[in-house]
C-alpha positions in Angstrom: 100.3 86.1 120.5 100.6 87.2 116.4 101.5 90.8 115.8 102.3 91.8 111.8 104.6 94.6 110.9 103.8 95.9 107.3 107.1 96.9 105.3 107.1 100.0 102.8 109.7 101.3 100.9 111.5 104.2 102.9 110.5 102.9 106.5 113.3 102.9 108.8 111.7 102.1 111.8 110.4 98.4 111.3 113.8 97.0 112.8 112.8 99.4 116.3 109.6 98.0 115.9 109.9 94.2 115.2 112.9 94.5 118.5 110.2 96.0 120.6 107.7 93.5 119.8 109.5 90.5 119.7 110.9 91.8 123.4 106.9 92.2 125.0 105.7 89.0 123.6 108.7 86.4 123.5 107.8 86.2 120.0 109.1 87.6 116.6 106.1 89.8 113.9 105.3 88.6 111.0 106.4 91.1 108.1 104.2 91.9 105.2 105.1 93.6 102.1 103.5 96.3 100.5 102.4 94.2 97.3 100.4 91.9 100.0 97.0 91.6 99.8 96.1 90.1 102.2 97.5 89.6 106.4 98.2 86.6 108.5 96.0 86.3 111.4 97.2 89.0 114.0 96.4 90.1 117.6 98.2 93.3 116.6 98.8 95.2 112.9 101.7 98.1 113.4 102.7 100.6 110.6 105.8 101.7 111.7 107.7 105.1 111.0 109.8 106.3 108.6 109.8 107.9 105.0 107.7 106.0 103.2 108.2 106.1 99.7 110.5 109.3 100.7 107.7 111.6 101.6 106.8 112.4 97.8 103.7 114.5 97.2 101.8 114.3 100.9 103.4 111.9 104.2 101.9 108.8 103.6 99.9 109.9 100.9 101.8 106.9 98.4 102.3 104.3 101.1 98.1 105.0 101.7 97.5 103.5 98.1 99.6 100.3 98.5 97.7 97.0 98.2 98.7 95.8 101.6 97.2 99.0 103.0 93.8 97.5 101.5 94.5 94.9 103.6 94.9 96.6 106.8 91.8 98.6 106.7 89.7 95.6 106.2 91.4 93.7 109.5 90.7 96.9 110.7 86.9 96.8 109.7 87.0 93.0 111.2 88.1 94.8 114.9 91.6 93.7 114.5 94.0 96.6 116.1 95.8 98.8 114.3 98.7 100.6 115.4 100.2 103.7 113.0 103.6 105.3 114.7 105.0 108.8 113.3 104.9 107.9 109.8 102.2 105.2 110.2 100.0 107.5 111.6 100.1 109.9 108.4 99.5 106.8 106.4 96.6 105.7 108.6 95.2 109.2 108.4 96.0 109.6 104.3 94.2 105.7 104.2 91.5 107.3 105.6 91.4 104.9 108.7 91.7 108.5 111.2 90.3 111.9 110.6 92.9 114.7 110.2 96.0 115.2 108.9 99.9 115.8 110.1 101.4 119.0 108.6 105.0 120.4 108.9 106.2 121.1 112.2 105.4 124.7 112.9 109.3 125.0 113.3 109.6 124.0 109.6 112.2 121.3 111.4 113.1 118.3 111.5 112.7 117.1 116.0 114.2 114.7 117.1 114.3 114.3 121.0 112.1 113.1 124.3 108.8 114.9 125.2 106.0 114.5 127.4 102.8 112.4 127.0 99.5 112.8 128.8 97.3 109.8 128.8 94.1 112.0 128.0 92.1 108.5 128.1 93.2 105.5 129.9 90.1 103.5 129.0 90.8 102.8 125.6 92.4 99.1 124.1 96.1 100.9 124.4 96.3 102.6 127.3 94.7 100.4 130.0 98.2 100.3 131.6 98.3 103.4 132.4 96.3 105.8 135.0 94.1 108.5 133.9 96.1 111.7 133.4 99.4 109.8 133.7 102.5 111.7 132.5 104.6 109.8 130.6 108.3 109.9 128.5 108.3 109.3 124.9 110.5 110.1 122.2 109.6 111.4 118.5 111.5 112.1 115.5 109.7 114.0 112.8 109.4 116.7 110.4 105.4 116.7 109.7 103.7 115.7 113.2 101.4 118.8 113.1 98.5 117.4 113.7 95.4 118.9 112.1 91.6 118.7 111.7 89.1 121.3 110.6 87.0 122.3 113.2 83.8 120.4 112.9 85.9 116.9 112.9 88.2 118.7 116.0 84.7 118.7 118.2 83.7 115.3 117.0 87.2 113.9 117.9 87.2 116.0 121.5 83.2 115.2 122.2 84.0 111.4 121.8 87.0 111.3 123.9 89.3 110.0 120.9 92.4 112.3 121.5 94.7 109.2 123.7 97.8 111.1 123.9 98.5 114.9 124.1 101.6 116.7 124.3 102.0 117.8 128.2 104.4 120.3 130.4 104.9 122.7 127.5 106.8 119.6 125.4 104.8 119.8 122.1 107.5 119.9 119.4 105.4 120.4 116.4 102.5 122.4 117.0 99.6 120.0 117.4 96.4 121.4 117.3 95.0 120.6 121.2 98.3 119.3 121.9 97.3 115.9 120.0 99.3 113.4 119.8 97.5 110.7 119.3 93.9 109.5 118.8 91.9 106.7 118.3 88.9 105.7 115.6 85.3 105.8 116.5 85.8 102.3 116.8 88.6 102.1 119.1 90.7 99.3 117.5 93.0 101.9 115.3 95.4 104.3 116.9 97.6 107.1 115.7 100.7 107.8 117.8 103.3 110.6 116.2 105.7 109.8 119.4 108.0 106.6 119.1 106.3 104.3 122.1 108.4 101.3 121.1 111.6 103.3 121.6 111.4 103.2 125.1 110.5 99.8 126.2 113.1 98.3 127.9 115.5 99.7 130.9 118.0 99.9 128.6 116.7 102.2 126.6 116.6 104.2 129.6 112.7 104.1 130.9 109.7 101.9 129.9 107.1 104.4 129.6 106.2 103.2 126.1 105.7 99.9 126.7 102.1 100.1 128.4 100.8 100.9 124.9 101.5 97.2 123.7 101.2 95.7 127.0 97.4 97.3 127.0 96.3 96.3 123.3 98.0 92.8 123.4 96.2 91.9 126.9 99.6 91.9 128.8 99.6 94.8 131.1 99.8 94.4 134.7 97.6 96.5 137.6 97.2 100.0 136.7 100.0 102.5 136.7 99.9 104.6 139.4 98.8 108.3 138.4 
């Protein structure tokens, strides 16, 4: 099993990350660079969160343009998942690898604590773990996870059942458009998560809710959740 973390200046949640995967596979990610060009062979590709390149002009919008970014979106193109979180999602979506964009939280603060996720599709390569409709714990840390999408690309999203994750029970902390919280490409294989799924993956960390998301993509996830 070969998962690859890519590293950018400013991301602080690679270590998280790298701990959660090396703890669901029995085996340590590779890390790639920014100035990479090209990615070992990988059952998994994560961007993880942070501040990459310290948020300067748009989240994302610098880290988008770095050669190993190149890189991921052509694994991507091969079928090869693709995991942003928080800050990897912006990326992804500035790479141009998801539709949309995450804006400031309506708040115009910074969040940082547990919400509630809604499996809106359990059929997709990340969330076969987990039941249809499923509530789930997850926590997020952010300042910009405001998901946005004009409305022509908000019915194209909905119509194709590409929203994974919304915010449920009232626990949106940003201001998500539809409650998103995360959403898949057209082709399946590249997910945007703003919540922190690898933050809650062992019993220490008091739950395991996030740990269906790698268990599903990586092949590892036992019988169905119960709903």
């Amino acid at each position: 099993m070969n998962t690859v973390v890519v590293l950018l200046p400013g991301l602080n949640r690679d270590r998280d990350m790298i701990a959660a995967l090396t703890a669901i596979t029995g085996k340590a990610p590779k890390t790639v660079w920014q100035t990479e060009t090209a990615l070992p062979p990988a059952d998994l590709v994560v961007v993880p969160g942070g501040f990459s390149f310290g948020d300067y002009l748009r989240c994302g919008a610098i880290a988008a343009r770095s050669p190993v970014m190149r890189a991921v979106a052509e694994a991507a193109a091969k079928g090869v998942p693709v995991l942003g979180v928080c800050n990897g999602f912006q990326i992804l979506c500035e790479a141009g690898l998801l539709p949309g964009a995450l804006m400031r939280n309506t708040s115009l603060r910074f969040v940082c604590r547990e919400v509630k996720l809604s499996v809106a599709n359990a059929a997709t390569r990340f969330t076969t773990a987990y039941a249809e409709n499923q509530v789930i714990r997850c926590p997020v840390a952010h300042h910009d996870g405001n998901f946005f999408a004009d409305a022509e690309t908000l019915k194209r999203i909905e119509g194709e059942n590409r929203v994974v994750f919304r915010y449920a029970e009232g626990t949106n902390p940003n201001g998500a458009i539809n409650d998103i919280a995360g959403i898949v490409s057209a082709e399946g294989n590249v997910l945007g998560l703003m919540p922190h799924p690898e933050n809650l993956v062992e019993p220490e960390h008091g739950g395991t809710d996030g740990r269906g998301v790698f268990e599903s993509v990586l092949g590892l996830a036992p019988a169905k959740a119960a709903a």
